[in-house]
N, C-alpha and C positions, 0 to 999 in steps of 0.2 A: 504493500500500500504506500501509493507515495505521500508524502509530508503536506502539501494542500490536503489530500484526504485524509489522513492521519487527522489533522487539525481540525477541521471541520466536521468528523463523529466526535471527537472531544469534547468540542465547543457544544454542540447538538447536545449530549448526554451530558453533561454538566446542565447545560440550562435548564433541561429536560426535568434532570432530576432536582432542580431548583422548585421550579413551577408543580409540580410533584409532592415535595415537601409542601411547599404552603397549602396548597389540598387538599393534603391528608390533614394536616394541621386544623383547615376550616372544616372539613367534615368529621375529624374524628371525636366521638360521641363515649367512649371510657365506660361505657357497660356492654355487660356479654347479656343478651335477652335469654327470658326461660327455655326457651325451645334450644338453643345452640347448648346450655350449660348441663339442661336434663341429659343431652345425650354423652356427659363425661361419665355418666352412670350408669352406662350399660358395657358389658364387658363378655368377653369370649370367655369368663370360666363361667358364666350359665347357658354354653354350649356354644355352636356357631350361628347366634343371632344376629337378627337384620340392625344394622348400621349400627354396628357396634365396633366394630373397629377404630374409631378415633378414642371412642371410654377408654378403651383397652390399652391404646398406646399410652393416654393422661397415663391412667392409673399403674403403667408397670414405666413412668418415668418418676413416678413416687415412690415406687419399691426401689426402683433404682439407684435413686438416693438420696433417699432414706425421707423421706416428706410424706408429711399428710395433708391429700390434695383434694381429703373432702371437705372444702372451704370453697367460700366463692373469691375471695383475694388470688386463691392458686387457680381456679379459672380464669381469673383475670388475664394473672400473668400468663398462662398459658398460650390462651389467647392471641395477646401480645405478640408473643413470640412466635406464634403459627403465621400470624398476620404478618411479622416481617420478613417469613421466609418465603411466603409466597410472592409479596412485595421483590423480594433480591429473585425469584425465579420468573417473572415477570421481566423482571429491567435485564435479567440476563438471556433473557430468550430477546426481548428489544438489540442489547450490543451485538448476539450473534448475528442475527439477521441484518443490521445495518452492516458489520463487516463482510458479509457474504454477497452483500446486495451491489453488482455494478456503480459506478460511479452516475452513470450516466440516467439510471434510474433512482436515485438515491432521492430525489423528492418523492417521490409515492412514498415511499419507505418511511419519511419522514413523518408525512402526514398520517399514515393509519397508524402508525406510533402515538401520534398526540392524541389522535380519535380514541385510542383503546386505554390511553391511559386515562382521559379524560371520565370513560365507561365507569374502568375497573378502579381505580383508585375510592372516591367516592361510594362505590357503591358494599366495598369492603372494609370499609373504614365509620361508615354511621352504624346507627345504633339498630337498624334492622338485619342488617345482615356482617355484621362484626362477628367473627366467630363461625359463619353458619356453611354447614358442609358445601355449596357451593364451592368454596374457596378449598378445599383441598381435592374436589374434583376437576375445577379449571386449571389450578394449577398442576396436577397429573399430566391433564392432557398438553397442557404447554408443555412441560418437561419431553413429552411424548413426542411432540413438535419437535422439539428441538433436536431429539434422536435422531427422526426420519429425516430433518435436512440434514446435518452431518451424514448420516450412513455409518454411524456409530453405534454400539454399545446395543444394535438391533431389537437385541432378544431382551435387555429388558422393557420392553412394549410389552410383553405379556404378565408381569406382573405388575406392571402401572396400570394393565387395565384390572386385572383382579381387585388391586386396591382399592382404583376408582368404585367396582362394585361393592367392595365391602364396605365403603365408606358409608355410600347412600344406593339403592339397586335403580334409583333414579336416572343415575349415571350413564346408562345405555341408552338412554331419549334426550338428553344435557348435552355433554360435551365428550360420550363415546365417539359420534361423528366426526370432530376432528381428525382424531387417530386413523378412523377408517378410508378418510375422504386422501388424507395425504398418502395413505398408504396403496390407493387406487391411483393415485398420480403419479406415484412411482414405479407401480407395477407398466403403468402404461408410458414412461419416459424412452424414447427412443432416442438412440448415440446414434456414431458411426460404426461401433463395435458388436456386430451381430452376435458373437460370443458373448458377449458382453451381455447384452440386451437380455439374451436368452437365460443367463445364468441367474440375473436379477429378476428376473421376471417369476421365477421359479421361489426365490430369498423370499418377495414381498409374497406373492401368492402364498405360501405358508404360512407366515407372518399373517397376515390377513385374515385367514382361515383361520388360523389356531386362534389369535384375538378375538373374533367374531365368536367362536365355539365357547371359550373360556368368562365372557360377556355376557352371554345368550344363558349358561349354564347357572351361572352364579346368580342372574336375573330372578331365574326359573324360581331357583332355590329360597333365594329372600323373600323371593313375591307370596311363594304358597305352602313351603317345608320348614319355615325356621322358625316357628312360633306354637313348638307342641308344648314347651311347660312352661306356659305363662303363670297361669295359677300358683306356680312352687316357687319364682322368684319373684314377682309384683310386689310385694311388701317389701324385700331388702331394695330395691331398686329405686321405689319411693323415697324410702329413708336417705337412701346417699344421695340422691335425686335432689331432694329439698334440702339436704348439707351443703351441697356444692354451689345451689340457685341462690340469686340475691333474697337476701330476707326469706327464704324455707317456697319462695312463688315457683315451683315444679312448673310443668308442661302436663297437663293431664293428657289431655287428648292424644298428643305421642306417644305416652307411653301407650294407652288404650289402646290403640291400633298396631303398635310395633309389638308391643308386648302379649298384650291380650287376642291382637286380631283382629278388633271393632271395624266394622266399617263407618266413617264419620264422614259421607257422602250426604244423609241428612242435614247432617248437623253445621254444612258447610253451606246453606243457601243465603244464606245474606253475605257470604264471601262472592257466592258465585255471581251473584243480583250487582255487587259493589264492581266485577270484572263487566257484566255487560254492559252498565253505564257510563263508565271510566273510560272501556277502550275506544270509542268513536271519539270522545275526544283526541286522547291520545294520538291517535290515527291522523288527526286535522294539525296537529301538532308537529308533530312525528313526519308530516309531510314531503317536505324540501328532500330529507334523506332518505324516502320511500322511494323518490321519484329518482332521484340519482343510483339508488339500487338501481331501479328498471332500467336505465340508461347502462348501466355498467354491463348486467344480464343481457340486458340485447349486442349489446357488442361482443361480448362474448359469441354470441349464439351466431353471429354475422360473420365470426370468422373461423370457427370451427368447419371441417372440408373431410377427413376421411370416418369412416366408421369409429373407430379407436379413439380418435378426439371425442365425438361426438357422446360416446360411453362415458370417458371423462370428463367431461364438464357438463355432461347431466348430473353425474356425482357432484361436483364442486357446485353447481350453481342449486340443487337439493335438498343436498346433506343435511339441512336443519330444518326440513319438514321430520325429521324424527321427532322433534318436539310436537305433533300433533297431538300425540295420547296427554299431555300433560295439558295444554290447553284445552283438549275433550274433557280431560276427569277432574281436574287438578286446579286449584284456585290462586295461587302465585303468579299471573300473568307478567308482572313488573321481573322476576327471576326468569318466566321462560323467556321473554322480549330481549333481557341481557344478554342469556347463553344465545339467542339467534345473533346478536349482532357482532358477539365475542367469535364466532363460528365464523362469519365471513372476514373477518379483521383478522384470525390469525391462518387461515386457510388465505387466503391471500398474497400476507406477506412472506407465508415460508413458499407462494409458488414466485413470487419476484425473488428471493432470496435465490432459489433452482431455476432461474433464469427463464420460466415459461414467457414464451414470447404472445403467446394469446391472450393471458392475464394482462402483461407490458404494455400491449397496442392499443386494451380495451382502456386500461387507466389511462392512456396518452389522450383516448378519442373522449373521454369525461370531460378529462383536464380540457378539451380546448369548448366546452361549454360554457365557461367563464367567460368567454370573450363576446358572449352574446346575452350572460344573465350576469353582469357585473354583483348581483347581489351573493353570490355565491362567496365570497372571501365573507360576509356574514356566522357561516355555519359553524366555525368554531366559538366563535360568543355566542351561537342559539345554544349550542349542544351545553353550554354551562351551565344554562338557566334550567336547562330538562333534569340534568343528573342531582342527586343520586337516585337511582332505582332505588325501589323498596321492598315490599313482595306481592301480597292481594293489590295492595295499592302503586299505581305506580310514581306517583310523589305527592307531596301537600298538596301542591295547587289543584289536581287532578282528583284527589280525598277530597278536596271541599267544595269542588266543582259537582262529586259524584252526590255526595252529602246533599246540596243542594236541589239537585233535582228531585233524588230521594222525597226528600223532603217538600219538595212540593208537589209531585204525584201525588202522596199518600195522603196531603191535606184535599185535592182535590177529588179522589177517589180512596179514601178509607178502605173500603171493603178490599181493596188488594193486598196491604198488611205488610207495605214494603218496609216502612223506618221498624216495623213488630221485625222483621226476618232479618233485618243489617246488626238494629240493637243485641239481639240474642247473639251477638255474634262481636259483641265489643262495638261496634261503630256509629256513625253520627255521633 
């Protein structure tokens, strides 16, 4: 790298991670919510239960040494420090990719750099999702990322994705996609080395398979096998549960369902009522970068030309309709809306990173839509007023917008019993 470039990702990642700090700084909120702290209290010695894998880690780094982490101070910290490791694996998936990335495309790079930190930072750092398994599933799959563009360290893809499941079995509709989408982009990268071609093509193809299998498997398991002796630990799991949460305020409904099996599909309709009034805003909002997605998508679609492209970047431009089931069943629309947009920002940047020239021409052919909608240097101040996500909700203004109408449906027709089904459910 010569010394102009040298200087200039310096300069870049210095700033970067200036405006970065002050960020986190403005959004970070210093509590871990009851839903992220209940789950330090589920643990692999009451079998191989669903998302119990992060309890298990807290609690045998307190055996380790020598701490007792049934306090909510030691989930604080914990926390803490999970927060900034995902933070350092974040900024270091950013410098690899800037150093991998051409000079000559090094603006694209640049820019969905600010865009994702812009996302993730905020939306990891407030008081919603501080803590909350998203964040050691996203960052899996970044790490994951960052394997398949080296062409390193391959094979642990298959236990970054295990982990991702055992974390939350969410994982495989989230940000499994990533892993799978780059690992189809690879399968189908063509050299000049037909040897070559051929020998990789065989590498990812297993890779792929075995991930998918080991995914799919794990899925299976949490979804409908791992919850036969709820009854025989529910009491101790309460107890450490409300040791570990602020002031003794547990997650009931989690454990209900993770532990016991509940289904709380009833008991989520004023979640669900608060997602269908929310998102058309949102959507109106959301706009400008809706429409520049479709721009990007059709340019893609305009220059893909044989069979083998066209399979891959069906993949790439897809990949995150896996998130449908969570938007079908699931009431966190502000988390599934994140992992969509985190999915195309880092699928992305790792195909500029591997030099795809189909990705390259499309961001070249976006970029020159500036010169006709001058308001476009706009989007990085709209994007700051939108962030942070939340979860049901996808931020205050949008909570009080929803509130609002709520609220006056229900005065104008009663018998529908909207603000009755938001309230049972904490809102308004």
């Amino acid at each position: 790298m010569r010394a102009e470039q040298r200087r200039r990702r310096l300069n870049f990642m210095l700033l970067s991670g200036f405006f970065s700090f002050i960020l986190f700084c403005y959004s970070y909120d210093a509590k871990v919510t009851s839903y992220n702290t209940t789950l330090y209290a589920f643990s692999y010695k009451y079998g191989f239960i669903s998302r119990a894998f992060i309890g298990t880690v807290y609690q045998e780094v307190g055996r380790l040494f020598g701490l007792d982490m049934l306090h909510y101070s030691s989930a604080l910290t914990f926390t803490q420090i999970i927060t900034g490791i995902f933070f350092l694996d974040m900024f270091l998936f950013f410098g690899f990719i800037y150093k991998w990335t051409k000079m000559e495309h090094i603006r694209y790079t640049e820019l969905l750099i600010i865009i994702m930190a812009l996302l993730t930072i905020p939306m990891f750092s407030s008081k919603y999702n501080f803590g909350r398994v998203d964040i050691y599933m996203f960052g899996l799959s970044v790490l994951g990322a960052i394997i398949i563009v080296s062409e390193r360290c391959r094979l642990l893809l298959i236990p970054i994705v295990a982990a991702g499941c055992m974390v939350h079995q969410g994982y495989v509709f989230m940000y499994f996609n990533i892993i799978l989408v780059l690992l189809i982009c690879r399968f189908f990268t063509v050299s000049k080395n037909p040897v070559s071609d051929k020998k990789n093509r065989v590498v990812y193809g297993i890779l792929f398979g075995t991930c998918f299998v080991v995914g799919s498997a794990l899925f299976l398991y949490f979804e409908f096998f791992s919850r036969m002796n709820g009854d025989q630990i529910i009491n101790e799991i309460i107890r450490n549960a409300s040791a570990v949460s602020f002031h003794g305020d547990y997650h009931k409904t989690l454990i209900d369902h993770e532990i016991l099996g509940k289904d709380l599909a009833g008991d989520e309709r004023g979640f669900h009522l608060e997602n269908f009034i929310q998102t058309p805003f949102f959507l109106i909002l959301t706009s400008p970068f809706l429409w520049l997605w479709y721009r990007y998508v059709r340019e893609i679609i305009k220059r893909v030309e044989t069979t083998e492209e066209k399979i891959k970047y069906f993949f790439v431009i897809s990949g995150f309709l896996t998130l449908i089931p969570n938007y079908a069943l699931k009431v966190d629309y502000a988390r599934w809306t994140y992992a969509a947009a985190v999915y195309f920002l880092v699928v992305t940047l790792s195909l500029i990173a591997m030099g795809d020239q189909v990705v390259i021409e499309s961001l070249t052919a976006v970029r020159q839509l500036q010169k006709g909608h001058p308001w476009l240097v706009l989007i990085i101040p709209y994007l700051i007023i939108l962030v942070p996500f939340w979860d049901v909700y996808y931020d205050q203004v949008l909570k009080n917008l929803g509130d609002w109408v709520i609220v006056l449906v229900d005065g104008r027709f009663p018998g529908l019993g909207l603000a009755e089904a938001v309230l049972q459910n904490g809102g308004v």
